[in-house]
NUTORVO-504689 format. One record per residue: residue number from 1; residue in one letter; x, z, y of N, C-alpha, C in turn. Coordinates in steps of 0.05 Angstrom, whole numbers. Atoms other than C-alpha are relative to their C-alpha. Example, Ala and Ser with C-alpha at 12.3 -4.5 7.8 and 13.67 -1.06 7.14 Angstrom:
R     i   aa      npx      npz      npy     capx     capz     capy      cpx      cpz      cpy
R     1    a       18        0      -24      246      156      -90       18        0       24
R     2    s      -16       -1      -24      273      143      -21      -15       14       22
***
This chain:
R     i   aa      npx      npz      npy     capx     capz     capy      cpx      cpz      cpy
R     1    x       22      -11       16     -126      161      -78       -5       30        6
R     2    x       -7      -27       -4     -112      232      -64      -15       12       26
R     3    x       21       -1      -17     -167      262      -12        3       34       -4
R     4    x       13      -30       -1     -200      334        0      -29       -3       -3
R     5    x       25        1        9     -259      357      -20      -17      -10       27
R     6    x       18        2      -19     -324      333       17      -31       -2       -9
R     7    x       30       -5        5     -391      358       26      -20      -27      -17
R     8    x       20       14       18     -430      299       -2        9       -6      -24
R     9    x       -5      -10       36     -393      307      -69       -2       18       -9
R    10    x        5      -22       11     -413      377      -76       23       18       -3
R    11    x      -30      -19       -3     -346      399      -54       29      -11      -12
R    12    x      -37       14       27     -295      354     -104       -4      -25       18
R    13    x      -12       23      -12     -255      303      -76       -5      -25      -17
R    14    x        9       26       12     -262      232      -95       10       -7      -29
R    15    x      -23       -4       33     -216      242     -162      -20       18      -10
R    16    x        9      -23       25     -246      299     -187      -40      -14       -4
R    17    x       34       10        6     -317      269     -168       -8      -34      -11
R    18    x        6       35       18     -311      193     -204        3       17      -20
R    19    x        2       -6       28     -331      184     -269       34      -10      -11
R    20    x      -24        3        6     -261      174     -304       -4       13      -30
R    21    x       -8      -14       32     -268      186     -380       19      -14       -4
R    22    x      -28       12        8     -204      144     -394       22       25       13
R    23    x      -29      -27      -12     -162      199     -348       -9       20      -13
R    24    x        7      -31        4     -199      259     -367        4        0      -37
R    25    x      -10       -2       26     -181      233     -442       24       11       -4
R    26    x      -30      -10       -5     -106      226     -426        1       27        6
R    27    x       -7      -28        1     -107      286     -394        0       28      -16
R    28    x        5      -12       23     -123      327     -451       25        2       -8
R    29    x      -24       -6       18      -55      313     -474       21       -7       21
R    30    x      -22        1      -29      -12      303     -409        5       24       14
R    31    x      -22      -15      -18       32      340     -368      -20       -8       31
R    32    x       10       -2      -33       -7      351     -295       10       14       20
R    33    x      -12      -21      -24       23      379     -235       -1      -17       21
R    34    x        6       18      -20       34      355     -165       35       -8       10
R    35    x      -20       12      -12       89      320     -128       11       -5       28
R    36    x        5        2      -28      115      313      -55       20      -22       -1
R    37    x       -6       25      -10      125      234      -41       15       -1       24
R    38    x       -9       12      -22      143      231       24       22       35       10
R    39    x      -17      -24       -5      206      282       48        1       11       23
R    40    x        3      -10      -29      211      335      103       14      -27       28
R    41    x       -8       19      -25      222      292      172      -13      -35       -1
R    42    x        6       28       10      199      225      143      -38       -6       -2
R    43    x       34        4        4      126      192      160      -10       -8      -17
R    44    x       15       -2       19       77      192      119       -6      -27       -7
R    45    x       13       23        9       78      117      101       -2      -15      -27
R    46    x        2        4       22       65       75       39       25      -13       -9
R    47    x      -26       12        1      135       49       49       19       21      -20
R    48    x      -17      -17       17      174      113       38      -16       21      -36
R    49    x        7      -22       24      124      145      -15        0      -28      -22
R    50    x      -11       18       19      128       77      -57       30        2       -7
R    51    x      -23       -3        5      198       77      -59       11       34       -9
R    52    x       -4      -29       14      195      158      -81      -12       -4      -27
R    53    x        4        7       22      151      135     -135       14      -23      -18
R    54    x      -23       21       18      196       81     -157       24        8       -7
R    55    x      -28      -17        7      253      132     -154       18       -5        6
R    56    x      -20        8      -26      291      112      -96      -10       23       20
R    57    x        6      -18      -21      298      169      -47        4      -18       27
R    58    x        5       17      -31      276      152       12       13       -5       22
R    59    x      -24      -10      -20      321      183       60       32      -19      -12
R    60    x      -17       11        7      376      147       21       -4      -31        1
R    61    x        7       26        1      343       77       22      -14      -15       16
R    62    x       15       20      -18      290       63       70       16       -2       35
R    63    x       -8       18      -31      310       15      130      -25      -17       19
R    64    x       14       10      -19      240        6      161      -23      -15      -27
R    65    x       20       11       16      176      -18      122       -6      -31       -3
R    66    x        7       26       -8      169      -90      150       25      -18      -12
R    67    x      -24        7        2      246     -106      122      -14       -9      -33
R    68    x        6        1       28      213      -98       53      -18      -21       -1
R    69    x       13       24        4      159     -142       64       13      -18        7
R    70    x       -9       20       -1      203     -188       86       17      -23      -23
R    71    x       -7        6       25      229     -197       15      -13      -13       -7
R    72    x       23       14        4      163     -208      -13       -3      -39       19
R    73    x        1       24       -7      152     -258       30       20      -23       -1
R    74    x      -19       10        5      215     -297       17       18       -5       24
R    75    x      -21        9      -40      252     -294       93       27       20       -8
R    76    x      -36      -11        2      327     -280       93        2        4       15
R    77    x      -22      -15      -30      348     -229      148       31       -5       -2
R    78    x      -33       -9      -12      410     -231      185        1       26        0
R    79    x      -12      -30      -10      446     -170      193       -5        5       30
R    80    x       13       -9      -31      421     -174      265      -29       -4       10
R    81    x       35        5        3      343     -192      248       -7       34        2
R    82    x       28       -6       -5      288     -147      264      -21       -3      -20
R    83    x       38       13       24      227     -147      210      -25       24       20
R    84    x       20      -19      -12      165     -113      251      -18       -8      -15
R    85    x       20        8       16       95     -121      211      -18       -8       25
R    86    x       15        7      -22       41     -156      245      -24       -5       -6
R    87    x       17       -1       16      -19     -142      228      -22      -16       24
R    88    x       26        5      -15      -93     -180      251      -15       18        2
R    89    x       19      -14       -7     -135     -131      286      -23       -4       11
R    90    x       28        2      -18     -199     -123      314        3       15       11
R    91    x       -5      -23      -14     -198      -91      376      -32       -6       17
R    92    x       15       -2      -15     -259      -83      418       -7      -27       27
R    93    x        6       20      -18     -295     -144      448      -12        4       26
R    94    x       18       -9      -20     -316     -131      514       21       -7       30
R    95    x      -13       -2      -14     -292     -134      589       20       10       17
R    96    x      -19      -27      -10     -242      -75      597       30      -19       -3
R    97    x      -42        1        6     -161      -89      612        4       -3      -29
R    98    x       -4       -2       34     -133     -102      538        9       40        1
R    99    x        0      -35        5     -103      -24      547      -17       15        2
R   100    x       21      -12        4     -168       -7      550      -16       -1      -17
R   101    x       15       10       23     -191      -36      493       -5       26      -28
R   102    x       -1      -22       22     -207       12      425       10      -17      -25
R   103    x       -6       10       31     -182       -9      355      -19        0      -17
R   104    x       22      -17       24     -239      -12      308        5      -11      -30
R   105    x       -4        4       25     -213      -43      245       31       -8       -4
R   106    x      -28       11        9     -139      -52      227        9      -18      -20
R   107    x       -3       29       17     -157     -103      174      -16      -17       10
R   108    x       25       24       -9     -207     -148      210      -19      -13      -30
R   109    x       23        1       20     -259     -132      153       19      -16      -30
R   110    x      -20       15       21     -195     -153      105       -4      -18       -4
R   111    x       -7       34       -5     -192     -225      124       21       -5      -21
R   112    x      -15       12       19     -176     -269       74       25      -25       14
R   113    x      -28       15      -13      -99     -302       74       -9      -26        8
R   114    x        8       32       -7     -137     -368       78       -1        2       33
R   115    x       -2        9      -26     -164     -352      145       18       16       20
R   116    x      -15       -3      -17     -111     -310      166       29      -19       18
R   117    x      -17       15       -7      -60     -361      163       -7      -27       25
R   118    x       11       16      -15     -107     -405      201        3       14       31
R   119    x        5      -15      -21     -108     -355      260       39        0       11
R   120    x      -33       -8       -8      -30     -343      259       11      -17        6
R   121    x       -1       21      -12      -22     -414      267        7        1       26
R   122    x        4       -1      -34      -44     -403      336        7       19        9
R   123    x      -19      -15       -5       -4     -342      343       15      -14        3
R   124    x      -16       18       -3       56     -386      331        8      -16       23
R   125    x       -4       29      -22       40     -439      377        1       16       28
R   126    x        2      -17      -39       34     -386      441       25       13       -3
R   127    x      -17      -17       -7       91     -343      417       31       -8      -11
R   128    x      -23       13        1      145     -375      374       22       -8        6
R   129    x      -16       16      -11      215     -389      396       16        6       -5
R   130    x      -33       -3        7      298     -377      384      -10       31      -16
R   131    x        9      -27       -4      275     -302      394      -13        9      -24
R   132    x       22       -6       18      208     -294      353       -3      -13      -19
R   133    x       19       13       23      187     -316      283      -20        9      -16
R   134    x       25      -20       12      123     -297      252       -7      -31      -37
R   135    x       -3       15       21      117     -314      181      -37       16      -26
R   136    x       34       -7       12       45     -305      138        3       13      -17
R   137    x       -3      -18       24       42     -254       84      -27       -2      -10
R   138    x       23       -7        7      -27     -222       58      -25        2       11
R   139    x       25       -7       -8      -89     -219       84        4        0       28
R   140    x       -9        3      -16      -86     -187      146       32       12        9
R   141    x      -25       -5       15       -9     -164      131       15      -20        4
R   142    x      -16       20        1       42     -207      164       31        8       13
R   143    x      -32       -8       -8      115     -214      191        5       -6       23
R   144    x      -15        9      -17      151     -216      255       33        4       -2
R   145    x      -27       -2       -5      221     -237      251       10        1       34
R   146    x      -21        8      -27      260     -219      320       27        6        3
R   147    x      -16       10        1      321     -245      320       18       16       27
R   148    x      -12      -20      -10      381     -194      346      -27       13       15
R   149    x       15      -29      -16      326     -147      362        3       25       -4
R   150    x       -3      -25       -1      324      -68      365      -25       10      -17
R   151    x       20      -13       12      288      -18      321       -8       15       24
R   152    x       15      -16      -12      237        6      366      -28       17      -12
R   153    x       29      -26        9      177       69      363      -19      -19        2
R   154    x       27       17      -11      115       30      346      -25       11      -19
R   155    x       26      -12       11       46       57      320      -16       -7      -14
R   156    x       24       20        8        5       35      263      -22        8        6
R   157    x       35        1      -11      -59        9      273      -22       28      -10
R   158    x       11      -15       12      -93       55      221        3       26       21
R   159    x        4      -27       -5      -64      115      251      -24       11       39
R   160    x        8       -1      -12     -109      101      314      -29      -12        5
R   161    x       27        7        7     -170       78      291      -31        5       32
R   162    x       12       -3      -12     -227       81      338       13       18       33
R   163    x      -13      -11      -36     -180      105      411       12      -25       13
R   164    x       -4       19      -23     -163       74      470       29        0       -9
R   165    x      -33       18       11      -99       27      452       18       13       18
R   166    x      -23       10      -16      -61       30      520       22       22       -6
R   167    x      -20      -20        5      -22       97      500       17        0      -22
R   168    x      -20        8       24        4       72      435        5      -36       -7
R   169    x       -8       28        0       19        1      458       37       -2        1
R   170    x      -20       -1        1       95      -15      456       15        5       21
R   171    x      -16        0      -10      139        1      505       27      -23       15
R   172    x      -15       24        4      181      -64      495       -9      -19        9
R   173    x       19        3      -17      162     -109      545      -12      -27      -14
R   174    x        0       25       16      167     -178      501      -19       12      -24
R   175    x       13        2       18      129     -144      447      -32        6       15
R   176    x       35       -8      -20       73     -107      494      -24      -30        2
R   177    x        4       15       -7       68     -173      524      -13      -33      -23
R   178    x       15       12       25       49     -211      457      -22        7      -11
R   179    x       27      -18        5        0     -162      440      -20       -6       16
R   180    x       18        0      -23      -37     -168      507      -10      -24       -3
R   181    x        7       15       -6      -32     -242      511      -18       -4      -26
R   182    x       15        6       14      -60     -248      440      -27       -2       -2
R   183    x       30        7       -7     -133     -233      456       -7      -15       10
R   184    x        4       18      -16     -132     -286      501        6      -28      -25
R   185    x       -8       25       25     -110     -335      440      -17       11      -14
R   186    x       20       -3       18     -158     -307      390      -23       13        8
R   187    x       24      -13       -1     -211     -273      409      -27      -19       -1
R   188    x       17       16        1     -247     -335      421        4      -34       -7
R   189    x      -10       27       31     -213     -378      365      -28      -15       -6
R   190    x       21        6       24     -264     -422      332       -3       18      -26
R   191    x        4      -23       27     -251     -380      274       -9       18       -3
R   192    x       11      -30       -8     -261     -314      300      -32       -5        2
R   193    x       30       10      -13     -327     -347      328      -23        0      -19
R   194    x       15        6       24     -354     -366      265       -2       27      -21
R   195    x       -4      -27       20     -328     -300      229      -23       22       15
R   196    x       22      -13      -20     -369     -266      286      -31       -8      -14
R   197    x       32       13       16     -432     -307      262      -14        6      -27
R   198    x        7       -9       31     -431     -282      190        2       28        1
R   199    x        7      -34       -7     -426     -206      219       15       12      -12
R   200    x      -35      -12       17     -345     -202      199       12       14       34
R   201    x      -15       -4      -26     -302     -173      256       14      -18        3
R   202    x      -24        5      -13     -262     -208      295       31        7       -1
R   203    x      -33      -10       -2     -184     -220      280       13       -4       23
R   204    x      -12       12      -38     -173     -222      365       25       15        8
R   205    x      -22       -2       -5     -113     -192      366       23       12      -19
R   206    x      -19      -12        7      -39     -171      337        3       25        6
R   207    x       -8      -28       -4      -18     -107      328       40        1      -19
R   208    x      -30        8       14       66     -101      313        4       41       -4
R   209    x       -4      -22        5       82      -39      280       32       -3      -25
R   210    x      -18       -3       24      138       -7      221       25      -22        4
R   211    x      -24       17       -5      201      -40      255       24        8      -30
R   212    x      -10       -8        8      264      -40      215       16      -20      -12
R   213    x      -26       16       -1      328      -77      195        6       -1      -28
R   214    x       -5       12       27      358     -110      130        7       26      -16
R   215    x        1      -21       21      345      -69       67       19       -5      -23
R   216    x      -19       -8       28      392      -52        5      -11       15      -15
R   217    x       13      -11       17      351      -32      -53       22       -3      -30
R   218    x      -13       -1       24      401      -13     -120      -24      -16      -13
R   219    x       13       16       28      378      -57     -179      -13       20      -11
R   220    x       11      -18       19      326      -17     -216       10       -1      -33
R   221    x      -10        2       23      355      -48     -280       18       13        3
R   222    x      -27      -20       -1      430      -19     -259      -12       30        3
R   223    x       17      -21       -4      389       43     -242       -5       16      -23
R   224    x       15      -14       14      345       61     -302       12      -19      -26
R   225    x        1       21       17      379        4     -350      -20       -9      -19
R   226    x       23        7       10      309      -10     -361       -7      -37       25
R   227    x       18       27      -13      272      -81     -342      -30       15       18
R   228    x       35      -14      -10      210      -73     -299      -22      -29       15
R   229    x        8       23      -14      156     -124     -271      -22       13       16
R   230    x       18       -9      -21      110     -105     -203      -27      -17      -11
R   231    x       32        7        6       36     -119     -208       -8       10       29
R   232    x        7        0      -32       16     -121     -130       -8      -11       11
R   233    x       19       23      -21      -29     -159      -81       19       14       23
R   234    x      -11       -6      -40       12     -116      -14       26      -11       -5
R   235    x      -32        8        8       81     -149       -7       11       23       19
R   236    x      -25      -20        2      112      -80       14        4        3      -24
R   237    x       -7      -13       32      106      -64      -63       18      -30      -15
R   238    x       -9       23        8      129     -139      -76       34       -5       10
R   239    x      -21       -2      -16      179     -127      -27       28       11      -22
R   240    x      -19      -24       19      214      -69      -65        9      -17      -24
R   241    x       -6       12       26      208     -100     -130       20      -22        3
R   242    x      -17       19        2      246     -161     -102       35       11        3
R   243    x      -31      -10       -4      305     -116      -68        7       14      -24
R   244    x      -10      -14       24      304      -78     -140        8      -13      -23
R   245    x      -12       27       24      316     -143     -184      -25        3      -17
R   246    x        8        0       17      256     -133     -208      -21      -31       -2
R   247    x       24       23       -2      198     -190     -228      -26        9       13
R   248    x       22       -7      -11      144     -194     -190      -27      -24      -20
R   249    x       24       13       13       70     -218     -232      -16       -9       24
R   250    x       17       13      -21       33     -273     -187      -30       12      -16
R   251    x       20       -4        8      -37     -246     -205      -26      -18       18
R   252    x       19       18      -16      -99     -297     -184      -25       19        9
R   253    x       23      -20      -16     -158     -256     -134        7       26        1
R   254    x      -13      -31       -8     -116     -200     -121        8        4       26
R   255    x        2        1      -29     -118     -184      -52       -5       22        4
R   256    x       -4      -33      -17     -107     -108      -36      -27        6        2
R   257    x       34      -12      -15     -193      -97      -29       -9       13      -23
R   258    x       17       -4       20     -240      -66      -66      -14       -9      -23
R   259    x        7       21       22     -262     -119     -106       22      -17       -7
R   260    x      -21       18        3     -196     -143     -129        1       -8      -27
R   261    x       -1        9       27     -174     -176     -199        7       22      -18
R   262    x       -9      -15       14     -171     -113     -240       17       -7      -23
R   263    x       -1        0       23     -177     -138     -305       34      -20        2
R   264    x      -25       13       13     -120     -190     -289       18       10       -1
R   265    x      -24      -19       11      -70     -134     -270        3        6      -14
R   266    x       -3      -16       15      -85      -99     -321       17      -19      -28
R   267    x       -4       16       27      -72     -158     -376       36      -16       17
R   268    x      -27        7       -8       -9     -182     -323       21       21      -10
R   269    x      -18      -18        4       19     -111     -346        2       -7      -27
R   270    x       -3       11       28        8     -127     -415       21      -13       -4
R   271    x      -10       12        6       36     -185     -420       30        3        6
R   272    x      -27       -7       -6       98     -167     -381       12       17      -20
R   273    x      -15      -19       20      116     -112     -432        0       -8      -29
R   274    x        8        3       26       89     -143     -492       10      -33       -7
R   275    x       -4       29       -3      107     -214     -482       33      -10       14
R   276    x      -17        6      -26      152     -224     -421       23       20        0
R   277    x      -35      -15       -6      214     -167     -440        1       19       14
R   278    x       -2      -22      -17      197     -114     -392       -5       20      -11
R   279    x        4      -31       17      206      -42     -412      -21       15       13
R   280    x       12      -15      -18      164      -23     -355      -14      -10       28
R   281    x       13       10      -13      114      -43     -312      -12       22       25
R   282    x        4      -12      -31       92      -17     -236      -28      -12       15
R   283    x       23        6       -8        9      -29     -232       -5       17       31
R   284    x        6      -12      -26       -7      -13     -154      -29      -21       13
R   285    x       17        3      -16      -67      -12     -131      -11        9       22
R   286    x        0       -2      -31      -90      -15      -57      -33        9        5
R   287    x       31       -1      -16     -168       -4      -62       -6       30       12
R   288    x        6      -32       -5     -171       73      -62        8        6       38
R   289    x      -16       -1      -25     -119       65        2      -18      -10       20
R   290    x       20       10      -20     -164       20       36      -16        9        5
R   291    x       32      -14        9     -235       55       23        8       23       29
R   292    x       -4      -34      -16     -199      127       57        3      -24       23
R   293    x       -2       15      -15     -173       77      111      -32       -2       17
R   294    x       34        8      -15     -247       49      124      -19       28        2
R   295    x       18      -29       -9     -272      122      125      -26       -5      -25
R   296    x        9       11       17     -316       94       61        2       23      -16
R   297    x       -6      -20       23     -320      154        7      -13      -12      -23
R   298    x        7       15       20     -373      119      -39       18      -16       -7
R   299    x      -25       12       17     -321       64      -49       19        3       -2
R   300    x      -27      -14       19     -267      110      -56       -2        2      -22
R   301    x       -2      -13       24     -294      144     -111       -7      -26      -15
R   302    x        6       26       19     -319       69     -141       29      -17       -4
R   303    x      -20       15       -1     -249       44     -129       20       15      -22
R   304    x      -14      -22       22     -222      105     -169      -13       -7      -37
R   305    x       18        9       22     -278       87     -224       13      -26      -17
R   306    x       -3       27        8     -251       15     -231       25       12      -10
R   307    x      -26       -7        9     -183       42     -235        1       13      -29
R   308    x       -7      -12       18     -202       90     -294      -14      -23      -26
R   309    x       12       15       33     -249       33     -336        9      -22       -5
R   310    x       -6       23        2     -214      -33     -312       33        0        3
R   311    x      -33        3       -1     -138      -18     -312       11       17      -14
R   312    x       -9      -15       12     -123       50     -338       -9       -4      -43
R   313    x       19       11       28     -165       36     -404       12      -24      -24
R   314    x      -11       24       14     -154      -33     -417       35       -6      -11
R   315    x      -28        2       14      -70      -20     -410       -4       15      -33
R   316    x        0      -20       21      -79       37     -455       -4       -6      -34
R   317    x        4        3       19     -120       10     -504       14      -37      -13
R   318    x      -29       26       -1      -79      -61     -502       28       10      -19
R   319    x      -29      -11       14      -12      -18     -523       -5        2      -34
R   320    x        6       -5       22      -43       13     -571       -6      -18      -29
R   321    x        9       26       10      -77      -51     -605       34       -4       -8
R   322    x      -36        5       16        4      -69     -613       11       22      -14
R   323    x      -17      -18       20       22       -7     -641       22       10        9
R   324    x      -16       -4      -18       64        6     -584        4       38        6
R   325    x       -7      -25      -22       95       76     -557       -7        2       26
R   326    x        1        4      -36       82       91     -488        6       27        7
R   327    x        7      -24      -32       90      138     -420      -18      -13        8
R   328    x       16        5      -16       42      126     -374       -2       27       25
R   329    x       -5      -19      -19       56      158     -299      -34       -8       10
R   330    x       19        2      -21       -9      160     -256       -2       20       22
R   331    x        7      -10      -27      -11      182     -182        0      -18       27
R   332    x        1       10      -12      -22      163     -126       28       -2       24
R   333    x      -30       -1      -12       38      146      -70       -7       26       23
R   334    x        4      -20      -33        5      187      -14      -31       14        6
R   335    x       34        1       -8      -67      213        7       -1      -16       30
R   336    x       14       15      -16     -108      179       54      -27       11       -3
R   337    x       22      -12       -7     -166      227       65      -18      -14       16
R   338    x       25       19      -20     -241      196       86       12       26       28
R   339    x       12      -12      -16     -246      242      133       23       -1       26
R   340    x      -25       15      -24     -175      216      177       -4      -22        4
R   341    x       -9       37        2     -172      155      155       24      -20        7
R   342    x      -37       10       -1      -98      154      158       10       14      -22
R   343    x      -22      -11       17      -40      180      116        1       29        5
R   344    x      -14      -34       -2      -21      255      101       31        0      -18
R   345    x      -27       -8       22       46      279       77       -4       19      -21
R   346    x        2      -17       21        7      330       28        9       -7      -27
R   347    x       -7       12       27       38      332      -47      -29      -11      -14
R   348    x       15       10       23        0      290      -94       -1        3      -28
R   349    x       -2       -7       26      -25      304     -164       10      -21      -15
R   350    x      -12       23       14        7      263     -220       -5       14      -28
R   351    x       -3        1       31      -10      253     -296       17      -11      -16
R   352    x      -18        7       14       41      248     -342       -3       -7      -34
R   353    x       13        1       20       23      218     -412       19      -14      -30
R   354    x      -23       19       24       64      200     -476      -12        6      -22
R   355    x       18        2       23       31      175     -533       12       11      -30
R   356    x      -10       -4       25       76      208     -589       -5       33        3
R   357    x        6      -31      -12       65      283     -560      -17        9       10
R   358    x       23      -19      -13       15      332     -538       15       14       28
R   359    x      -11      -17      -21       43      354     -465      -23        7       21
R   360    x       29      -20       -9      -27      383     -448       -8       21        6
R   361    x       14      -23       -4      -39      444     -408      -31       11       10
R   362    x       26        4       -3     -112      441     -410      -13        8       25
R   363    x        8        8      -21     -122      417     -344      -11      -28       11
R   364    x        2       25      -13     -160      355     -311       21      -16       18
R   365    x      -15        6       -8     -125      307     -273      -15       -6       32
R   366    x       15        2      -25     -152      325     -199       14       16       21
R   367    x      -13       -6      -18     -132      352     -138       -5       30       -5
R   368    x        9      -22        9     -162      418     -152       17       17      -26
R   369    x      -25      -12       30     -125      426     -228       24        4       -1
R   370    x      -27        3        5      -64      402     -222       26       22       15
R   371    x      -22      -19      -13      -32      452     -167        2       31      -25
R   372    x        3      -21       23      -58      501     -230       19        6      -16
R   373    x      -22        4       12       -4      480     -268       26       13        5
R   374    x      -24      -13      -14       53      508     -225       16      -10       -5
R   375    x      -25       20        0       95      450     -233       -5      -23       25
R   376    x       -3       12      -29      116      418     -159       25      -10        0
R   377    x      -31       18       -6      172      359     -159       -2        6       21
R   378    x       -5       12      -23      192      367      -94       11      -14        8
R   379    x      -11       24       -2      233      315      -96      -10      -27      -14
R   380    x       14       28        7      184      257     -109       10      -22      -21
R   381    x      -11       27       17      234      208     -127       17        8      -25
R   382    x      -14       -5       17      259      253     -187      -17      -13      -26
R   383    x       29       -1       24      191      242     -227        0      -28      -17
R   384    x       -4       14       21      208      171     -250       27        9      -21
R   385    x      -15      -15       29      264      209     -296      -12        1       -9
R   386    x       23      -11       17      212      244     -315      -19      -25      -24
R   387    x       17       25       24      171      182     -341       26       -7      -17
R   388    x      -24       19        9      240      147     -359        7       17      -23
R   389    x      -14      -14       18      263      204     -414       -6       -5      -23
R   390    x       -1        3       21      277      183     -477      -16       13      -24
***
């Protein structure tokens, strides 16, 4: 969610420029300042700044991003597995060498799991064997198990958006060599074919990125001796929640996009706290992330909008309706500026909100206010204390 200003907002970033009267209420009586997610030496991904916002340091915990989804998804590493992510790309249809090819979407227009699984299929059947297993996750968001393999340097898609592939292709000759042949298996799938016809991109090839080896996440219950239940369409956040003992909420049309099931997260958090025994619930949403991704600023700031009238709102005023206490953290894990359309390691602002107290230094909750404050966790993963305090 977290951006810089840009000229067709009149200078405010996509936070400060959505409408948001549900935050700009809270904020009135919250604690605002900013935070730094992701730690010196450590990339800027949604792996290690999730796990800072969940209050697992990163440096102490993360073993590779794709290990985590591998939870989510339900695959049991060996101690000598491999998890790489494998995402469906669209790379440039045309007659150049594949290393000549450009990247132009790293979600293939966020292909739904229906027809990605249809496509991976036929991954499978070309690449499959002792060695390789590729297992279906989200959308376009999937798994490669390789079996005694090595953590190798590999490049997400995002971070290369629109350049010529061959310089951030793998190194590894078995993985290179999957990548390459894949265009030749999908590009001119029936599926693809037909997705082409309705004026979707093309999912014509794999992209293997975020290697990394079997993860050990402390119990969040032994942790915080609090309960907690995830609310997530990406299975890295599903991931976590599984290595943390926590519950994960199946939510129906939730799918990491812009148009995802707000209202049901919002009533999945409910019920988890109000119903279901959890002291504490972990709403993550992916649209803001996506939007910066797609270079999109209108549906940043509309993705921010949904967030303040279809999730932040409805928990709020839900609690309340019970008569309930609350915190309520809000920030984001990382920025993702339109104007990259990748990840930054800059700190992020965060609102802090507890419904029995006034901890209001009459500031908004925007990129602009919050450094005003002169309060900077730099250690990211201290800030769920912060929510957690009695």
């Amino acid at each position: 969610m977290a951006d810089e200003p840009r000229e067709e907002l009149g200078g405010k970033t996509p936070l400060a420029y959505a409408k948001t009267p549900m935050l700009d209420e809270l904020a009135v009586k919250s604690e605002i300042g900013m935070a730094k997610t992701i730690p010196d030496g450590m990339k800027p991904g949604s792996d290690t700044a999730n796990l800072a916002v969940m209050g697992y340091d990163p440096k102490r915990y993360y073993t590779g991003r794709s290990p985590l989804e591998a939870l989510s998804i339900g695959v049991q590493m060996r101690d000598t597995d491999v998890a790489i992510r494998c995402n469906l790309v669209t790379v440039s249809d045309d007659d150049l060498p594949y290393a000549e090819k450009t990247i132009i979407d790293h979600s293939s227009d966020e292909i739904s799991t229906e027809d990605a699984d249809v496509l991976l299929k036929a991954v499978k059947e070309a690449f499959e064997d002792e060695t390789y297993q590729f297992y279906t996750g989200t959308s376009y968001r999937h798994l490669l198990i390789w079996n005694c393999g090595r953590v190798v340097e590999l490049t997400p898609p995002h971070d290369v958006l629109e350049r010529v592939i061959g310089e951030y292709l793998p190194e590894e000759e078995g993985l290179r060599r999957m990548m390459e042949k894949s265009y030749e298996v999908l590009n001119h799938h029936p599926l693809n074919e037909e997705r082409a016809k309705k004026g979707l991109h093309k999912a014509n090839s794999i992209w293997f990125w975020g290697a990394g080896t079997k993860p050990c996440v402390t119990s969040f219950c032994e942790k915080t001796g609090l309960t907690g239940t995830m609310i997530s369409a990406v299975d890295l956040l599903k991931g976590i929640a599984v290595g943390a003992g926590m519950e994960t909420a199946q939510v129906p049309g939730a799918n990491g996009g812009l148009h995802t099931n707000y209202e049901g997260k919002a009533q999945a958090a409910l019920k988890a706290m109000l119903e279901g025994g959890s002291d504490f619930a972990y709403i993550h949403l992916e649209g803001p992330d996506e939007m910066g991704h797609q270079g999109k600023c209108d549906d940043k700031v509309l993705s921010i909008e949904y967030l303040d009238s279809r999730i932040v709102k409805p928990v709020c005023e839900g609690l309340r309706a019970a008569g309930e206490d609350f915190r309520l953290l809000v920030m984001p894990d990382h920025p993702t500026p339109v104007r990259l359309r990748t990840h930054t390691d800059a700190p992020v602002p965060y609102m802090l909100y507890d419904s029995r107290k006034n901890l209001g230094n009459g500031l908004l909750y925007n990129e602009e206010d919050a450094p005003k404050s002169g309060i900077m966790i730099e250690e990211g993963y201290t800030l769920m204390d912060r929510l957690l305090e009695r």
